[in-house]
Backbone as XML, in Angstrom:
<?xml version="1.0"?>
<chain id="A" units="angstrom">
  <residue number="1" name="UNK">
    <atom name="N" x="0.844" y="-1.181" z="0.000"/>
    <atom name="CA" x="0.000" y="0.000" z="0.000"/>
    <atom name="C" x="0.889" y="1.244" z="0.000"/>
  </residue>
  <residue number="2" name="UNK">
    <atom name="N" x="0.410" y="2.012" z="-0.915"/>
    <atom name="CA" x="1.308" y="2.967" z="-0.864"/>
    <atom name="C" x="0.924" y="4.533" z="0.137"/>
  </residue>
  <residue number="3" name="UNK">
    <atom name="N" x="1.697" y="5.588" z="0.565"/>
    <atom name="CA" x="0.944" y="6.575" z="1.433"/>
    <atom name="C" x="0.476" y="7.342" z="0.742"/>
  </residue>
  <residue number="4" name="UNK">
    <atom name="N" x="-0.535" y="8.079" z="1.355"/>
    <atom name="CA" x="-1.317" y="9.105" z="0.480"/>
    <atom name="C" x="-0.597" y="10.457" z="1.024"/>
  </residue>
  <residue number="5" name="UNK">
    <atom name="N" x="0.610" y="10.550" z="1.434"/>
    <atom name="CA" x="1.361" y="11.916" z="1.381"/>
    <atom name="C" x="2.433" y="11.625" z="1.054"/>
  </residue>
  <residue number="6" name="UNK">
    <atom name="N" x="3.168" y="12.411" z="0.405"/>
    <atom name="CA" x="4.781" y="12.438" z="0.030"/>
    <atom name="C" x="5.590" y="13.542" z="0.454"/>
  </residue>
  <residue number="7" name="UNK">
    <atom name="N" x="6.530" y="12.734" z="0.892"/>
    <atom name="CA" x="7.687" y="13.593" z="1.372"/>
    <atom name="C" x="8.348" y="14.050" z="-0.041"/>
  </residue>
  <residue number="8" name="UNK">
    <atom name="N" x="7.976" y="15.788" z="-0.182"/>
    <atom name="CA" x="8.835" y="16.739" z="-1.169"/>
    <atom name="C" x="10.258" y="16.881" z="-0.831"/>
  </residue>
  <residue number="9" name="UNK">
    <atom name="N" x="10.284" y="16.562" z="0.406"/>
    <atom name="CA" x="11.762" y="17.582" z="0.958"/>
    <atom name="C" x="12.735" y="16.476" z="1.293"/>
  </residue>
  <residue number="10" name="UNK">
    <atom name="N" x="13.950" y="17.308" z="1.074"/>
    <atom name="CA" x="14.713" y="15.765" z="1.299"/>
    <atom name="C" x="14.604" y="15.501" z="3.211"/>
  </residue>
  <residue number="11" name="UNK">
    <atom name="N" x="15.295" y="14.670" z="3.142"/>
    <atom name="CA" x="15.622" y="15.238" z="5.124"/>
    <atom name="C" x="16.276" y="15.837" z="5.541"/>
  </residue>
  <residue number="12" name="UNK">
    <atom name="N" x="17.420" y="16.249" z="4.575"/>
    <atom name="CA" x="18.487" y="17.620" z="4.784"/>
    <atom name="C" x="17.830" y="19.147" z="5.032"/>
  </residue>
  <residue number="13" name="UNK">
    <atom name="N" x="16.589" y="19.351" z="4.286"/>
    <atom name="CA" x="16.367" y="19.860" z="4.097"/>
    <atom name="C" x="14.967" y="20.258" z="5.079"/>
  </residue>
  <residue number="14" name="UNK">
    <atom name="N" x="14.808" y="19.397" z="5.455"/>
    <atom name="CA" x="13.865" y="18.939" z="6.823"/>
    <atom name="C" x="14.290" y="19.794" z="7.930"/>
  </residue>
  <residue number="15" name="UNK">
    <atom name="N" x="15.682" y="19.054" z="8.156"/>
    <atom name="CA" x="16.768" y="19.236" z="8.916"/>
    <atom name="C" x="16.425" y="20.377" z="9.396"/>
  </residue>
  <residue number="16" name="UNK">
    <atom name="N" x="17.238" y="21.315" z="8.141"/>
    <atom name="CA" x="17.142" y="22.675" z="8.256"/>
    <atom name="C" x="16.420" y="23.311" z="9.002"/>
  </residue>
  <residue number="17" name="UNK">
    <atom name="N" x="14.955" y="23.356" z="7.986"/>
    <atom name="CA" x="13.782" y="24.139" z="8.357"/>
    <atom name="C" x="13.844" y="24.046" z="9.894"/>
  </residue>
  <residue number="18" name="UNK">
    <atom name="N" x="14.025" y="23.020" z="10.499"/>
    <atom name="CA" x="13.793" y="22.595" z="12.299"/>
    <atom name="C" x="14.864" y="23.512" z="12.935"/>
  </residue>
  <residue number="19" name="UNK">
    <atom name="N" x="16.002" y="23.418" z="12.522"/>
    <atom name="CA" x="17.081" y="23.911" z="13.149"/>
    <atom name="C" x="16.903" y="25.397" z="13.367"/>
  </residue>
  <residue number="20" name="UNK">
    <atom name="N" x="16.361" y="26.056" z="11.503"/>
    <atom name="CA" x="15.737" y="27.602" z="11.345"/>
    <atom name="C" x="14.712" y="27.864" z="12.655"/>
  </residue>
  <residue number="21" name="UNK">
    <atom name="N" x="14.046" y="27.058" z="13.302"/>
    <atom name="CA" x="12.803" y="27.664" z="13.425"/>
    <atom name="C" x="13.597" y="27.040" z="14.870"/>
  </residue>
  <residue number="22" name="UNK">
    <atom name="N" x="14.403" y="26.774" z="15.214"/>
    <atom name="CA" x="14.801" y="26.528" z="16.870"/>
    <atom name="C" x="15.527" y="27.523" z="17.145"/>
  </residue>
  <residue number="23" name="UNK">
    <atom name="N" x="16.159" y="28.459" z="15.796"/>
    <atom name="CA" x="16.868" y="29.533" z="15.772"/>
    <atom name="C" x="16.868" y="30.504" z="16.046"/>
  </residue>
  <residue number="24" name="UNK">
    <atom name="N" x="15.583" y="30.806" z="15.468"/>
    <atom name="CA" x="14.819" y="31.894" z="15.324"/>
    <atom name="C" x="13.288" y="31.649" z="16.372"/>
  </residue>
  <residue number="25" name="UNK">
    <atom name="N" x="13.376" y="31.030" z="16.992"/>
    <atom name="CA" x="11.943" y="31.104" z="17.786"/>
    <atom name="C" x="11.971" y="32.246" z="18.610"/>
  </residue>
  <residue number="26" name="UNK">
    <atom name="N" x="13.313" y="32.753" z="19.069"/>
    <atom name="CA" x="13.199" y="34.043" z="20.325"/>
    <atom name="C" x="12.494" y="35.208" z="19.468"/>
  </residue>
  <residue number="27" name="UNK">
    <atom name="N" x="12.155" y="35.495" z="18.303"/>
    <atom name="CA" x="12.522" y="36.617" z="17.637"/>
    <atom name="C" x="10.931" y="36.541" z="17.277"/>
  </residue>
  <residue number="28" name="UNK">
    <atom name="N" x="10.132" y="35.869" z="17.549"/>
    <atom name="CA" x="8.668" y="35.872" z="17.146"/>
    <atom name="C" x="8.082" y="35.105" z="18.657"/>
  </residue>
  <residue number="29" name="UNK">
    <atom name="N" x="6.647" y="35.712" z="18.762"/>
    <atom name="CA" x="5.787" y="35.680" z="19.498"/>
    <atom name="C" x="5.584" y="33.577" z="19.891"/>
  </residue>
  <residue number="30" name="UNK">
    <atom name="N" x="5.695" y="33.167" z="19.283"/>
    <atom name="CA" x="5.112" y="32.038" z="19.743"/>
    <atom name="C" x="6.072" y="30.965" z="18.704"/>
  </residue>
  <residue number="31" name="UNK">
    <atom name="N" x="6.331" y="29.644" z="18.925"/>
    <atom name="CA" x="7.010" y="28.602" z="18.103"/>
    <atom name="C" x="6.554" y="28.098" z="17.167"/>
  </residue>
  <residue number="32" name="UNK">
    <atom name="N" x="4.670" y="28.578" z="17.048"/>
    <atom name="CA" x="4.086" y="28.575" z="15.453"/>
    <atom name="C" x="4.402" y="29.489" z="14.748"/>
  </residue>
  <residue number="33" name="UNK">
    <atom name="N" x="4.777" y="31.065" z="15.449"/>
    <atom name="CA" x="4.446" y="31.922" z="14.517"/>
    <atom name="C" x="5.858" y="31.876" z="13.929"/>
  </residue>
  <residue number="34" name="UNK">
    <atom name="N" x="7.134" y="31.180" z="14.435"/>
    <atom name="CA" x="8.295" y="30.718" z="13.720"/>
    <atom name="C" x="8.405" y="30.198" z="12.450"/>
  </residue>
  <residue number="35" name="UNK">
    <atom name="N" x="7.646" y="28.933" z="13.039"/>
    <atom name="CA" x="7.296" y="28.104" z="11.970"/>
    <atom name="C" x="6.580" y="28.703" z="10.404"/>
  </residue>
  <residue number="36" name="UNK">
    <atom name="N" x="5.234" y="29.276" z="10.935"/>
    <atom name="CA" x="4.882" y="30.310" z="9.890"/>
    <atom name="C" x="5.499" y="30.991" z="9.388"/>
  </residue>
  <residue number="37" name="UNK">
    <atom name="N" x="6.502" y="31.824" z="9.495"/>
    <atom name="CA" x="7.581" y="32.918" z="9.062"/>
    <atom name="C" x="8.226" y="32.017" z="8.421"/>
  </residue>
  <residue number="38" name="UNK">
    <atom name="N" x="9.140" y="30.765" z="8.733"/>
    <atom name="CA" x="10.077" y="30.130" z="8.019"/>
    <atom name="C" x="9.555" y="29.181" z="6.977"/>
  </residue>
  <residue number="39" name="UNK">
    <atom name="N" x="8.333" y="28.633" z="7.445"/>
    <atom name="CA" x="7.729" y="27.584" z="6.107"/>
    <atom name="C" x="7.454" y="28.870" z="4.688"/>
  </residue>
  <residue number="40" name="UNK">
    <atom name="N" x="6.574" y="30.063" z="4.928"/>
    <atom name="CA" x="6.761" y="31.025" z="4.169"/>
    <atom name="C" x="7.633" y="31.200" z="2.952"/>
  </residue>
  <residue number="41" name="UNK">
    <atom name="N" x="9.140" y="31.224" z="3.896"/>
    <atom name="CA" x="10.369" y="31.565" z="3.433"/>
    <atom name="C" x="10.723" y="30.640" z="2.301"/>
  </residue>
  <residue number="42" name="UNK">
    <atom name="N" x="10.786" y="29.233" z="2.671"/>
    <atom name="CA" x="11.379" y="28.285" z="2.271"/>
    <atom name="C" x="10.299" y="27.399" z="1.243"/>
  </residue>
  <residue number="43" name="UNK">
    <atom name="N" x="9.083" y="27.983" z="1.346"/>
    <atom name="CA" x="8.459" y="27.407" z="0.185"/>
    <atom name="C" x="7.328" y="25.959" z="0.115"/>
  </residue>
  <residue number="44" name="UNK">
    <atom name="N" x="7.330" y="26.275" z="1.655"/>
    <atom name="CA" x="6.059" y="24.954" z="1.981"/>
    <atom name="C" x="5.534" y="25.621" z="3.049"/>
  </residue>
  <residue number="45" name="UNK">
    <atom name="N" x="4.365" y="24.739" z="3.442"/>
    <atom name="CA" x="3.591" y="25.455" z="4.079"/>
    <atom name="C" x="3.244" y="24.795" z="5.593"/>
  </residue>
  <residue number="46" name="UNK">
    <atom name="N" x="2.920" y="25.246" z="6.710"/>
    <atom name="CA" x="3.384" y="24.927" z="8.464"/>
    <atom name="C" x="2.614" y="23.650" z="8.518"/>
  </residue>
</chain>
């Protein structure tokens, strides 16, 4: 059976985004609104 979602991103790239948004969490109101700002950035969505 195959899944009905696919991973676009590699895991490097996974990586990242997590690391961005552990980075940057002081600098915005809450650890979604990180997330929101950086998925934005990078071209997928929270």
């Amino acid at each position: 059976m195959t899944s009905k979602t696919t991973n676009k991103f590699s895991p490097e790239v996974r990586a990242r985004a997590v690391r961005m948004v552990l980075d940057h969490e002081a600098e915005h109101p809450s650890r979604w609104a990180a997330i929101m700002s950086i998925s934005g950035k990078i071209g997928c969505t929270a």
